[in-house]
LUMTORRO-123173 format. One record per residue: residue in three letters; z, y, x of N, C-alpha, C, CB in turn. Coordinates in steps of 0.02 Angstrom, whole numbers, plus 50000, padded with zeros to 5 digits. Atoms other than C-alpha are relative to their C-alpha. Glycine has a CB too. Layout:
# LUMTORRO-123173
alaZYXZYXZYXZYX
...
# end
This chain:
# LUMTORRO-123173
unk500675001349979509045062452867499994994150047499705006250033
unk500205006249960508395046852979500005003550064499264996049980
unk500024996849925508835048053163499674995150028500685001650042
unk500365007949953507935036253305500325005450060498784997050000
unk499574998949937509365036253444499354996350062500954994749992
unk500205001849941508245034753625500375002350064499405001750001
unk499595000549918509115032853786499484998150044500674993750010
unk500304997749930508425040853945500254993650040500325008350034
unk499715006349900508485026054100499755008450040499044987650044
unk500404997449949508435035754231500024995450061500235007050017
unk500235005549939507805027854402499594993349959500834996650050
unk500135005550034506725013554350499624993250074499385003149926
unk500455003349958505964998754462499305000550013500064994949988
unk500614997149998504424998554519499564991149975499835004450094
unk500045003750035503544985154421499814999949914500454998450018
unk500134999550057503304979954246500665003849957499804993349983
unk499464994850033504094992354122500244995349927499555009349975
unk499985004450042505154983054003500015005049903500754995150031
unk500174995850054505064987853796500975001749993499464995349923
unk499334998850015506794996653747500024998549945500275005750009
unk499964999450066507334992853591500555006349958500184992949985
unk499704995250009507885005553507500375000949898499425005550033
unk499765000750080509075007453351499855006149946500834999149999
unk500334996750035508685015853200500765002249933499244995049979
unk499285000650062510115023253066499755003849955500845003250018
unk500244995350061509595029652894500615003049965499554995849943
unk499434998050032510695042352818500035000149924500135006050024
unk500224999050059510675040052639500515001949942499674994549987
unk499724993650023511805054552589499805003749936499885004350048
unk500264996750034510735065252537499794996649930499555002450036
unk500265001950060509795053552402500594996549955499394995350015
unk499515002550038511465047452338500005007749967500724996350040
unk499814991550040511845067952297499135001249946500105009550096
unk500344998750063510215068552217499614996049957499665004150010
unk499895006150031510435052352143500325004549935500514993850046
unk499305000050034512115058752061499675009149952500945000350081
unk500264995250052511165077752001499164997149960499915008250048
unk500395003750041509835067851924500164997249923499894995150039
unk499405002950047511085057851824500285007349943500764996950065
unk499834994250031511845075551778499535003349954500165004150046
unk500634996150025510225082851731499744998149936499444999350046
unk500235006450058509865067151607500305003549946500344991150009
unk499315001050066511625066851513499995008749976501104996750044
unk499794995950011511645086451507499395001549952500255003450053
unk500545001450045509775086351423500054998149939499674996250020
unk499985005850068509975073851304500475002349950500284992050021
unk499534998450045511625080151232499875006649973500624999550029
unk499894997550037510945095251212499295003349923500365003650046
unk500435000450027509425092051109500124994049949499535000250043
unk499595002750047510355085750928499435000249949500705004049984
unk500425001250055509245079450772500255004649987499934994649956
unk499894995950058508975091550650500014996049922499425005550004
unk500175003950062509235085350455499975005449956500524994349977
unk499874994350055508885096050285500254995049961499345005049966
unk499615003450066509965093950149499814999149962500405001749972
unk500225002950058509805086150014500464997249940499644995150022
unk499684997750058510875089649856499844993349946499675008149976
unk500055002850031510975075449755500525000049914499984996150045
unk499654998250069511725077149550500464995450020499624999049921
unk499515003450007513465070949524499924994649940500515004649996
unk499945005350044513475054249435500695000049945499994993950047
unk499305002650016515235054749408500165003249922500615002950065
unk500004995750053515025068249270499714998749955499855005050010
unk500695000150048514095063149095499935006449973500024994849936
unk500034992550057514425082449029499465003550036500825006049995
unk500814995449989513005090349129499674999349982499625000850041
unk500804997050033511435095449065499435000450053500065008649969
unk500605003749959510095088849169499235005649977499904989549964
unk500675000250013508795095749066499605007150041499924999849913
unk500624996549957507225107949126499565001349947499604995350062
unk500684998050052506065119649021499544997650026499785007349986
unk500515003949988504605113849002499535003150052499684998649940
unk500414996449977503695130049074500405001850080499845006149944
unk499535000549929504805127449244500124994950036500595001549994
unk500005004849988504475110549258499235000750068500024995749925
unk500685002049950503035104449403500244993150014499855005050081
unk499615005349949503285086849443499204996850052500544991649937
unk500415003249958502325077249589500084993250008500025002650056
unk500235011049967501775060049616499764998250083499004996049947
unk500205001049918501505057349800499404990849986501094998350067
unk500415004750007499895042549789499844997250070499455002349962
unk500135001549932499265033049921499505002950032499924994250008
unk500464994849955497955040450063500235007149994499215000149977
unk499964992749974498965056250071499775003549939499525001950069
unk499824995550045498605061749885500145000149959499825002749989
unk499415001350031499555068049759499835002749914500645004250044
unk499994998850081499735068649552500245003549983500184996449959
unk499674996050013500295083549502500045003649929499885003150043
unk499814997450085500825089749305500555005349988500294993449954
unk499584995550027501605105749246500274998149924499635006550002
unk499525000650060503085102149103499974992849974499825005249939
unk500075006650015502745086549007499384996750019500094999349937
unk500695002549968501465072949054499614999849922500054991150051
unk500335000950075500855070948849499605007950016500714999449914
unk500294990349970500675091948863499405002850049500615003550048
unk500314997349954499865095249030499314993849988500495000750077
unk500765002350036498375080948972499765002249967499894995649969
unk500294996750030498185089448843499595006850014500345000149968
unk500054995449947498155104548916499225001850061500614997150039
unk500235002349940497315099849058500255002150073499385001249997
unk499714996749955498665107949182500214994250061500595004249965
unk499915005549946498515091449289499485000250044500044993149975
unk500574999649956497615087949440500264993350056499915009050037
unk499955003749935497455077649600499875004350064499504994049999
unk499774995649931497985087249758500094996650065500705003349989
unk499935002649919498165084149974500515003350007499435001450060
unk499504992449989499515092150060499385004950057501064997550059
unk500454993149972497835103450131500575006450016499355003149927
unk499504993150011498635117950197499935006649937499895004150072
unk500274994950019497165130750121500124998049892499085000450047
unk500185000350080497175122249932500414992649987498984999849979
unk499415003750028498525108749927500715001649977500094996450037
unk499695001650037500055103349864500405010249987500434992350033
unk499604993250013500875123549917499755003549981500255003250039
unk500444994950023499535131749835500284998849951499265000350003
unk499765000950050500045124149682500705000950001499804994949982
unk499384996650017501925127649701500005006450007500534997950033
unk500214993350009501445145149750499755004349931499535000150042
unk500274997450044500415146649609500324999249909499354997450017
unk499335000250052501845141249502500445003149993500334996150001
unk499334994350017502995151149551499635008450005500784999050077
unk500344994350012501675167549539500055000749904499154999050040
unk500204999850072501475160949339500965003149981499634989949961
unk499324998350019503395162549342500435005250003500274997050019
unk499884991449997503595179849414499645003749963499895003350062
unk500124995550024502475185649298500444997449911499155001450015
unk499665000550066503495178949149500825003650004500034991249980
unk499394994449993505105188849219500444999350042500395001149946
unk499715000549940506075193049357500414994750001500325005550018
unk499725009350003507075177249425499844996949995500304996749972
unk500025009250009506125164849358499864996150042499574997249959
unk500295005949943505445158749507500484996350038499555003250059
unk499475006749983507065151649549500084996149968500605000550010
unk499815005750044507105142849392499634993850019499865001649926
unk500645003549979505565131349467500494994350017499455003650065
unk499745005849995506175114249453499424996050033500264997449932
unk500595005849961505015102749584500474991949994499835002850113
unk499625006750005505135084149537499544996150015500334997949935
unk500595003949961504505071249662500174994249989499875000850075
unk499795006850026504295054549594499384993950045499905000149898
unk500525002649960503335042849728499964995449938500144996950084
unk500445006950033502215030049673500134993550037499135001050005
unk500025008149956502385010149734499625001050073499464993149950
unk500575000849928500925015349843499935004050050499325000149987
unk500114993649947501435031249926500334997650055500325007749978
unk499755001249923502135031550096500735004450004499345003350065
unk499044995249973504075039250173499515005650009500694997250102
unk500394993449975502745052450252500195004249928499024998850020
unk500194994550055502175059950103500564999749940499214998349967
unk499524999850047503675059649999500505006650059500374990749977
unk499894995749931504475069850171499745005950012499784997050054
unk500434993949997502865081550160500055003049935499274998750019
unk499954998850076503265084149960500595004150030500124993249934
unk499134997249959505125087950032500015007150040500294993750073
unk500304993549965504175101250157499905005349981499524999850019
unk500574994850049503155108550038500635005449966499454994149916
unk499434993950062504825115449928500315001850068500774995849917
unk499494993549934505655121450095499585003550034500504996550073
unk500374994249995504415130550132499865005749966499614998750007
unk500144994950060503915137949984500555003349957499604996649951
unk499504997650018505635141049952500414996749940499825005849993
unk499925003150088505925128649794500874998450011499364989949974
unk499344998049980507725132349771500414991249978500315008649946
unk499555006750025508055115349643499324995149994500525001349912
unk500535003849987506995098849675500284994050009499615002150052
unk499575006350013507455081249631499504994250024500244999149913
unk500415003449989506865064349695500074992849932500094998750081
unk499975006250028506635052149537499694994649998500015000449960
unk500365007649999506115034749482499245004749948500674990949942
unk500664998350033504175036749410500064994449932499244998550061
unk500145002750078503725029649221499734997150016499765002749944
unk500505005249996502745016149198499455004149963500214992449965
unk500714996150028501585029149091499885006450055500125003749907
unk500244994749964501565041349212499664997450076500645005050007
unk500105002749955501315027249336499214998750007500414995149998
unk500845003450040499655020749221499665007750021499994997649877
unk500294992449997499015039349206499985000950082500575006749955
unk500014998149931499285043649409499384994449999500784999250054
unk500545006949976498255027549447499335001449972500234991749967
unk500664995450027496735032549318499695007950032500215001749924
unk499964990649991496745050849386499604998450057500875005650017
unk500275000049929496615044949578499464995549977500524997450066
unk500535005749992495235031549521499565005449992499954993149946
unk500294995250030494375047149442499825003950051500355003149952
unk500044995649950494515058349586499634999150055500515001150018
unk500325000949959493625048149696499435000149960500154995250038
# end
């Protein structure tokens, strides 16, 4: 702590009183010690608050004998579009036009993108136990989507539990078709 040393005169003249000067010593102890647990407090923080990452399983190249392929009725793939929404087609894209098992989706919590994997994998438990692991999610951004929403596609199956889920390159017809859909939607 800061002292202020004053020294008593005793006896003084009688006359003008002169000014003492008086010295002054700062101890600066203390704020070095909680200088030095400051410091501690930082480095011990920081180290122990570590990114989290999810995995992400990518197919072996190295192998041509695997079998890649995906029924059709286990298929869902997604298009991530720009403004946050997304192209979505069950099995083939020729099929689900026809069909009409396509749509344009948000990641909304109440009626986006996990409603529709939900409601995919409900069609798939009622076709027989297990299948809803078979649920192949395949996210193919568009030129115009964003890291976000390819990240929130990524969300969507770890949440909903999507056991196998691939990130490919998009078609140039599935590219044409996405683009018509969102022009449509607005």
């Amino acid at each position: 702590m800061a002292e202020i040393n004053t020294s008593h005169v005793a006896g003084g003249k009688a006359g003008g009183r002169r000014s003492k000067k008086l010295s002054t010593k700062v101890d600066l102890t203390p704020m070095v010690d909680l200088g030095f647990l400051l410091i501690t407090f930082f480095i011990f923080t920081t180290t122990m608050s570590e990114s989290k990452a999810m995995k992400l399983f990518m197919p072996d190249d190295s192998n041509p004998k695997i079998d890649m392929t995906v029924a059709q009725s286990t298929a869902l793939t997604v298009i991530p579009l720009a403004d946050n929404k997304i192209f979505y087609y069950h099995g083939e894209l020729n099929d689900a036009l026809q069909s009409k098992s396509c749509g344009i989706t948000t990641f909304s919590e109440r009626d986006g993108l996990g409603k529709i994997v939900r409601n995919k994998q409900a069609a798939l438990d009622k076709m027989g136990p297990g299948k809803r692991k078979e649920l192949m999610l395949m996210i193919k951004p568009s030129p115009e989507s964003n890291y976000e929403s390819v990240v929130n596609a990524l969300d969507e199956a770890l949440i909903n539990d999507v056991k196998r889920y691939a990130i490919l390159d998009i078609t140039p017809e599935e590219k044409n078709v996405a683009a018509a859909k969102s022009v449509t939607a607005q």
